[in-house]
C-alpha positions in Angstrom: -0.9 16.4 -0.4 -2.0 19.2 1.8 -0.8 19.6 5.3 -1.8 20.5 8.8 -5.3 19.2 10.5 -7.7 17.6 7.7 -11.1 18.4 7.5 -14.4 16.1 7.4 -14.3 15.0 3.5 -10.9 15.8 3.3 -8.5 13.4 1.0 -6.4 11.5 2.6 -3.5 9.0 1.7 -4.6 5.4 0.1 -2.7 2.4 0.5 -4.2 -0.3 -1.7 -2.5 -3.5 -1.8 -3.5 -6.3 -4.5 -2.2 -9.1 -6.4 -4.3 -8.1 -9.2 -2.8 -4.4 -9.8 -3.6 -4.1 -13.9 -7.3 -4.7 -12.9 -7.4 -2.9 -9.6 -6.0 0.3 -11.7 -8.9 -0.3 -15.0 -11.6 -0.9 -11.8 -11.0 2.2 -10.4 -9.8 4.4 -13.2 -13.6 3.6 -14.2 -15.2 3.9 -11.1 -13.9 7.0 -9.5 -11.5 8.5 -12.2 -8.6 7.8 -10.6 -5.4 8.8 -13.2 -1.9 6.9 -12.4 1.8 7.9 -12.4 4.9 5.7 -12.0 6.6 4.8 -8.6 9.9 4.5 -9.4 10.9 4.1 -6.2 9.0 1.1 -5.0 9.1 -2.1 -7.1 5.8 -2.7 -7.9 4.2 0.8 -6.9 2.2 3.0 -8.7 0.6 6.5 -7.4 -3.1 7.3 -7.5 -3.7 10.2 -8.9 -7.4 12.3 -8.1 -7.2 15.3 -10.1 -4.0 15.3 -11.1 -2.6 15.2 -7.3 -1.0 12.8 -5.6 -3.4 10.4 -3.3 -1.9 7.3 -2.6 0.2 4.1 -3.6 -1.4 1.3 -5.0 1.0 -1.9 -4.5 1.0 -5.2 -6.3 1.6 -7.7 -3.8 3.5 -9.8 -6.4 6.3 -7.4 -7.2 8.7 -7.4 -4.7 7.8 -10.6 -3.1 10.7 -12.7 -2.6 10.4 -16.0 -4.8 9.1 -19.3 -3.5 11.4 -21.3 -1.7 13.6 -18.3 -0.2 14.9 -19.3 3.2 13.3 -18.3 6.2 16.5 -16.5 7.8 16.8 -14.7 4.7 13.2 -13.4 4.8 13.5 -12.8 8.5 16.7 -10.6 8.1 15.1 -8.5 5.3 12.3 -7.9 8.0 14.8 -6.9 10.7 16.8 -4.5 8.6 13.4 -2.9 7.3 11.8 -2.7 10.7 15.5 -1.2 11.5 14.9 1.7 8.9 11.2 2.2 9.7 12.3 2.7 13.4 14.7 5.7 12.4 14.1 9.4 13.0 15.0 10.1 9.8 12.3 7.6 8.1 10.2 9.3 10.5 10.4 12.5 9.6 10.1 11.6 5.5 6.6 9.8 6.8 5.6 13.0 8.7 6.3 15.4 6.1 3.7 13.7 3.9 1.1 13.7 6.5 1.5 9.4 7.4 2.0 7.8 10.0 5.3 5.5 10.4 3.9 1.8 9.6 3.7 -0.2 12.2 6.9 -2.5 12.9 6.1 -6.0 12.7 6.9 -9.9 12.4 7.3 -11.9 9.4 4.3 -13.1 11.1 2.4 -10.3 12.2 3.1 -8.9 8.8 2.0 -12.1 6.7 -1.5 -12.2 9.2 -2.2 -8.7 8.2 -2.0 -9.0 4.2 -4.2 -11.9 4.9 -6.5 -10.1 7.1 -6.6 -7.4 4.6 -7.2 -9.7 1.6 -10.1 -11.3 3.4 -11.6 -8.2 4.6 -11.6 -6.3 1.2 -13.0 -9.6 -0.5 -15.7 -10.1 1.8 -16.5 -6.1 1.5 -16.6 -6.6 -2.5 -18.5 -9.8 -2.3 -21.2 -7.9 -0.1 -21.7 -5.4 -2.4 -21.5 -7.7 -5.3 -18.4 -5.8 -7.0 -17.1 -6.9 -10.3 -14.2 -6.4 -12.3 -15.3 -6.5 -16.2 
């Protein structure tokens, strides 16, 4: 990724989150060319590739997700202790030097709210434009 101010039609970073990765990666391979590399460091994670450069993360929301059932001080301690690295000036500076900004700490609950958000938003967006995955 380049760094420094970007420019109008500049590329920036992608975050896409699904719980259908496989057809999310075959959608957009096809509709935009997009070309994928492995993540090895994020369970779940693959990087978008657009013209052989790095572009973004697409995430399936079902890797990494803690299984059914698992107790809410559990899930709520995970959150603490990764809310605890985000907030570090080392983390920081790992975010900065690839041109992102540090997410934004949150709740279990803020953070569950926003998937949802997101989820709903992106469907209604495909919906309107009558988007299909063949």
């Amino acid at each position: 990724m380049t760094t420094g101010s970007r420019r109008l039609h500049d590329v920036c970073w992608l975050n896409l989150m699904t719980p259908a990765a496989a057809q999310a990666k075959e959608f957009f391979a096809a509709l935009l060319g997009w070309t994928y590399a492995p993540m090895d460091d994020a369970p779940g994670g693959t990087l978008i590739l657009v013209e052989g450069k790095h572009a973004g993360a697409l995430m399936d929301l079902d890797a990494g997700v803690l299984p059914p059932g698992t107790p809410p001080a559990i899930v709520r301690r995970l959150n603490e202790e990764i809310n605890r690295v985000l907030a570090t000036e080392p983390m920081r500076q790992q975010f900065a030097a690839q041109n992102m900004a540090t997410p934004p700490i949150k709740t279990v609950e803020q953070f569950a709210a926003t998937v949802k958000s997101d989820i709903e938003l992106w469907q209604s967006l495909g919906r309107t434009a009558k988007l299909q995955i063949d």
